[in-house]
N, C-alpha and C positions, 0 to 999 in steps of 0.2 A: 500613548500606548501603541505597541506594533500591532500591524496588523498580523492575525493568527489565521494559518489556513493548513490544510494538511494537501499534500502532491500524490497522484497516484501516477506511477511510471510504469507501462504495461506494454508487452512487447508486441509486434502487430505482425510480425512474421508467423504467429502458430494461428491465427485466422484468415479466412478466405472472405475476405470483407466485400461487398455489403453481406454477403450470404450470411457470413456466423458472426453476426451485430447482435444478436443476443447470448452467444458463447462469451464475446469478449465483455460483452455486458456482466454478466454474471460473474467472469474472473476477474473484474474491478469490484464489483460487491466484497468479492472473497478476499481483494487485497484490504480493502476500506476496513471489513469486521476484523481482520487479522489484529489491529490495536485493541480494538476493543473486545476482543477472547483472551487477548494476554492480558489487559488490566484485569478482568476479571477472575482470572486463573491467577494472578500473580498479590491481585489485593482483598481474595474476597474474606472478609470476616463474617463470624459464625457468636454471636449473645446470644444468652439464656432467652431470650424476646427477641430479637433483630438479627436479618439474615441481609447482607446489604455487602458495597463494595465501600474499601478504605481505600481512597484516592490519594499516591503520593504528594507529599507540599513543596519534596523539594527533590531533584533529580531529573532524570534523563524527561520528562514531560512535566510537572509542575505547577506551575498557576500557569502556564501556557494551556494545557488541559482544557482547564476549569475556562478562561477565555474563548476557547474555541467551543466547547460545550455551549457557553450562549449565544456563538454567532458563527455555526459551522461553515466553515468557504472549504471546497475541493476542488481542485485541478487535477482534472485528466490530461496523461503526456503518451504519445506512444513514441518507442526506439522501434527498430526495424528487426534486431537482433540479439543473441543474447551476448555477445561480445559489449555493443551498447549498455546494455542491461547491466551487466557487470560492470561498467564503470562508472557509471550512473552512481550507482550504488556504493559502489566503496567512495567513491567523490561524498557520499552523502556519509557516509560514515567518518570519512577524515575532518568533516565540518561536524562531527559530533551531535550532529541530530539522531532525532528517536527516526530508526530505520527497521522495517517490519516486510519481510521475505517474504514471496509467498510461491509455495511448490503445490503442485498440482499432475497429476491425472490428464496427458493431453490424447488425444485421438488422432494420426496423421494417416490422411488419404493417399494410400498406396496407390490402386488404383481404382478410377471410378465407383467399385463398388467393393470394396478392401480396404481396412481401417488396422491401422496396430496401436497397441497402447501403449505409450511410454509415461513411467510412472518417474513422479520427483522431478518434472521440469520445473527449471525457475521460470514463471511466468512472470513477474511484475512484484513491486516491492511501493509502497508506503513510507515517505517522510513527512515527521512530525504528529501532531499539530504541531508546527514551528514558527517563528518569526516568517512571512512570507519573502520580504528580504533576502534572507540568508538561505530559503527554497531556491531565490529564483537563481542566485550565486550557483549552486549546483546546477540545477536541471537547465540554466542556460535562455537558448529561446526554441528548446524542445515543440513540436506542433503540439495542440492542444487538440483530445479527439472528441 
C-alpha cells in the first residue's frame, strides 16, 4: 500500500516570520480545512434519520481518503513567491492530484503603523491526500516549514 499523505505549499513572502508564525499558522489550518469544507459541501447527504457525509469511492480522492483518514501525514512546504506558488500548483494539477486553492484576506505593512488590505490573494494550496510519492514528484525538495 502507498503511503498517503496530503502537502501543504504556502507562500512565505506575505509574512514577517518569526513575527507573524501564527498568521502563517493559521493560513495553513485554512489551507488544510479547504479539503475538508469541499468534501463536505460537495458530499453531504440529508435521510429522513441521518445527516452524515457520502464519501466518494471512486474519483479525484477515493479510498486514498479513507487511507489517510486513518493514518493522517502533513507536510508543510513554503515557496517564496506567488510566481512559485503558481507553478507549484499547476505542476500539481498536471499530475492530476486533488489540488485545493486557498484565497484569502492579506494585511500588507505599508508603513510601520499603516496596513492595506488585499482581498483574494492566493495564499497556499493543498495536494491530495495523495500517494506521497507522486507529492514529492511535484513539490520537489521544497524546505519543509
Amino acid at each position: 500500500m502507498a503511503s498517503i499523505g496530503q502537502t501543504i505549499v504556502i507562500r512565505t513572502d506575505l509574512f514577517d516570520l518569526p513575527k507573524d508564525t501564527g498568521l502563517l499558522t493559521a493560513q495553513v489550518a485554512h489551507v488544510h480545512m479547504e479539503l475538508t469544507r469541499r468534501l463536505i459541501q460537495e458530499n453531504f447527504v440529508k435521510d429522513e434519520d441521518f445527516i452524515g457525509i457520502k464519501l466518494p469511492e471512486e474519483g479525484e480522492l477515493g479510498a486514498d481518503f479513507m487511507d489517510w483518514i486513518d493514518d493522517p501525514y502533513i507536510f508543510v512546504k513554503g515557496v517564496q513567491n506567488i510566481e512559485a506558488l503558481n507553478h507549484f500548483e499547476a505542476k500539481s494539477r498536471d499530475a492530476k492530484l486533488p489540488t485545493f486553492l486557498w484565497t484569502d484576506t492579506i494585511y500588507v505593512r505599508l508603513t510601520p503603523t499603516k496596513q492595506e488590505a488585499m482581498h483574494k490573494v492566493p495564499v497556499g494550496f493543498s495536494i491530495g491526500p495523495a500517494d506521497a510519492d507522486k507529492m514529492r514528484a511535484v513539490v520537489g525538495d521544497l524546505p519543509l516549514l
